[in-house]
N, C-alpha and C positions, 0 to 999 in steps of 0.2 A: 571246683564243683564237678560233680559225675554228669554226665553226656546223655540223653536220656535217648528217646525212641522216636521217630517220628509217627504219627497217629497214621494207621495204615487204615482202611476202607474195608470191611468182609463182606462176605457174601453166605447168607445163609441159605442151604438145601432144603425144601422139603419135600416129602414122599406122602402120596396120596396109596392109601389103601381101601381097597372095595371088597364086598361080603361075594362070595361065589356062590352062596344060595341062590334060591328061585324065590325068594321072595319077592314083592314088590317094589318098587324103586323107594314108594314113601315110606317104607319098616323098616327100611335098611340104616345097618349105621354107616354109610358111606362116608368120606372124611374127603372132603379135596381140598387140597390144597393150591395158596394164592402163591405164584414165587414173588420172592420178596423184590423190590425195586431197584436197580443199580444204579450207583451215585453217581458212574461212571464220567454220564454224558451232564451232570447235572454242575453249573457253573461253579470256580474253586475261588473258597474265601481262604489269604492265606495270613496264617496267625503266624509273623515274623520277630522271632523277639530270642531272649535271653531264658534264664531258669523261671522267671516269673512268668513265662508262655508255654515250657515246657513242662512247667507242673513240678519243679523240685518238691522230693518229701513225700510226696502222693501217687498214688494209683493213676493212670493213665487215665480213665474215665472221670477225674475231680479235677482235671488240670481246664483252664479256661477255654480252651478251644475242642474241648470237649462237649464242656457245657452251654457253648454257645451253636453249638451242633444241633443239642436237646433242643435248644430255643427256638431255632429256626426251623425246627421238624415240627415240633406244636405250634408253632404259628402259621405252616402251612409254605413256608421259604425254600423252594429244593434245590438249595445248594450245599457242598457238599466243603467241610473245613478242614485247612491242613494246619498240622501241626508243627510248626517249623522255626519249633524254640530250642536252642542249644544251650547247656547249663555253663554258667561262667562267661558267655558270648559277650565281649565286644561292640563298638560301633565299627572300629576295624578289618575284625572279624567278618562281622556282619556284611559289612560292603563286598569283601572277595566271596561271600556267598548268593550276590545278587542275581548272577546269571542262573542259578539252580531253582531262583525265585521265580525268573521270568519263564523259566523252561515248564512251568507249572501252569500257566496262559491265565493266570486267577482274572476276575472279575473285580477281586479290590484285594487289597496289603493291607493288614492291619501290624504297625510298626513297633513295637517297641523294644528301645536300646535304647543303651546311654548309661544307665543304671552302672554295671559295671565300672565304664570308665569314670565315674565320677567318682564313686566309693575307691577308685586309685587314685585321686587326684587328677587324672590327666586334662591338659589344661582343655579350658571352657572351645579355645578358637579351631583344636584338634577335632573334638568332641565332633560340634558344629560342621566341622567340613565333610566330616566322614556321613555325618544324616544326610548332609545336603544333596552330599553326591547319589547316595543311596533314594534321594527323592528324585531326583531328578532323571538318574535310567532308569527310577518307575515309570515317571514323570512320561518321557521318552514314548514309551510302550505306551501312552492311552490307560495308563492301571491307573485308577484313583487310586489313592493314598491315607487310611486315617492313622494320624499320630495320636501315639501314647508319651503322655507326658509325663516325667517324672520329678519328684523331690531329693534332697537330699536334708538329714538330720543337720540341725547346727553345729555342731561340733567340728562340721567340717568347716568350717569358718562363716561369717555370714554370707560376705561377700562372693565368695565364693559359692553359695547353696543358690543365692538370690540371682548371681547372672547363669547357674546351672537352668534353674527354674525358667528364668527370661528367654531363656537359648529355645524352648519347645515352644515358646509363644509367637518369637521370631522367624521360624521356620514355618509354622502355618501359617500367618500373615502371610508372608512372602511368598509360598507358593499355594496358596489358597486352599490350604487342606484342611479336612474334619479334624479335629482336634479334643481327645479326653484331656483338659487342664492334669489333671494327675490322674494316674491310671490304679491304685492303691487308695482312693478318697474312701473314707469313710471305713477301710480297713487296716492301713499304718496306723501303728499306734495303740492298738486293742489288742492288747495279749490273745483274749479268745478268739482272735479272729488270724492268729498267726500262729506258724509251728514256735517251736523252742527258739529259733533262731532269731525270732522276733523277724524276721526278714520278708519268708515266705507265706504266703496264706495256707490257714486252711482249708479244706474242704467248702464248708459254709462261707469263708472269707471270701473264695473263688467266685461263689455264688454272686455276692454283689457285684463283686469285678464285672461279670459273666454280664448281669443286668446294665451296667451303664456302657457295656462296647455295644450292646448289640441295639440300644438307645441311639447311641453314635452313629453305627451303622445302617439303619433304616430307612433314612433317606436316599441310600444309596445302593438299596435291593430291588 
């Protein structure tokens, strides 16, 4: 899968222009401007995951941790989301990119991996070790943690789908994390709510995604 972008922060300018007449103050079409806010110093939620956090297939602005940016700005939440999903990403992966995680001082991790390795087979107890570790130098740091859970189709055997599934129940048990049981509910599975690939969401699929993390997350804003 292609590597996408991580969601950068901007800063919009604006320019205040005033009438040089001698009119009145109240005739005038004076225009001031408000500068816009910097997210800067505003606490970092950091969206940690695979193509399914980077938004494969879609526009930067429709990928999840965009739209959970939306969410938390009309709710009145000012804190500010990163994007820090890599397309094709590993639990493996994922782990040798922990310290670039914590180098970001976020407020919370929102997790998800695993996806990958399962759709290669790789076994459940690898899987497993490499979240653990990656929970646990969260852990470390003071960072709450909420896990995304994932599925895997039958076809990859049952046994194998069922202790995939048991492995994210496992992990928040034991280290007493927020937990989305599956992070695709109600969007796997529905053609229109996924690109061609069947894989990745839509736009609108993103949208429910976007509603049940930020459900998860509230308790912890």
């Amino acid at each position: 899968m292609r590597r996408c972008f991580f969601w950068l922060p901007f800063l919009v300018i604006c320019f205040a222009c005033q009438s040089n007449d001698s009119r009145p103050a109240e005739s005038s079409r004076e225009e001031r401007s408000v500068p816009a806010r910097s997210r800067d110093l505003d606490p970092a939620i950091v969206a940690f995951g695979d193509s399914l956090t980077a938004g494969f297939g879609l526009r930067q602005e429709q990928s999840y941790p965009a739209q959970l940016q939306a969410l938390l700005d009309d709710a009145g939440h000012p804190y500010r989301v990163i994007n820090a999903g890599i397309n094709g990403e590993t639990s493996a992966q994922g782990l040798s990119r922990v310290p670039s995680i914590i180098d970001q001082n976020p407020h919370l991790v929102i997790l998800e991996l695993g996806a990958n390795d399962g759709l290669r087979g790789i076994p459940i107890s690898s899987i497993q070790q490499n979240l653990e570790t990656i929970i646990k130098r969260l852990k470390a740091r003071s960072i709450p943690v909420v896990l995304a859970g994932m599925r895997l189709p039958p076809n990859y055997g049952l046994d194998y789908a069922e202790q995939f599934r048991q492995m994210y129940l496992d992990l928040a048990k034991k280290y007493d994390l927020t937990l989305i049981p599956f992070f695709l509910d109600q969007v796997a599975g529905h053609p229109e709510l996924n690109l061609e690939d069947g894989i990745h969401p839509t736009a609108e699929g993103y949208r429910i995604v976007t509603r049940a993390v930020f459900e998860a997350i509230k308790p912890l804003l």
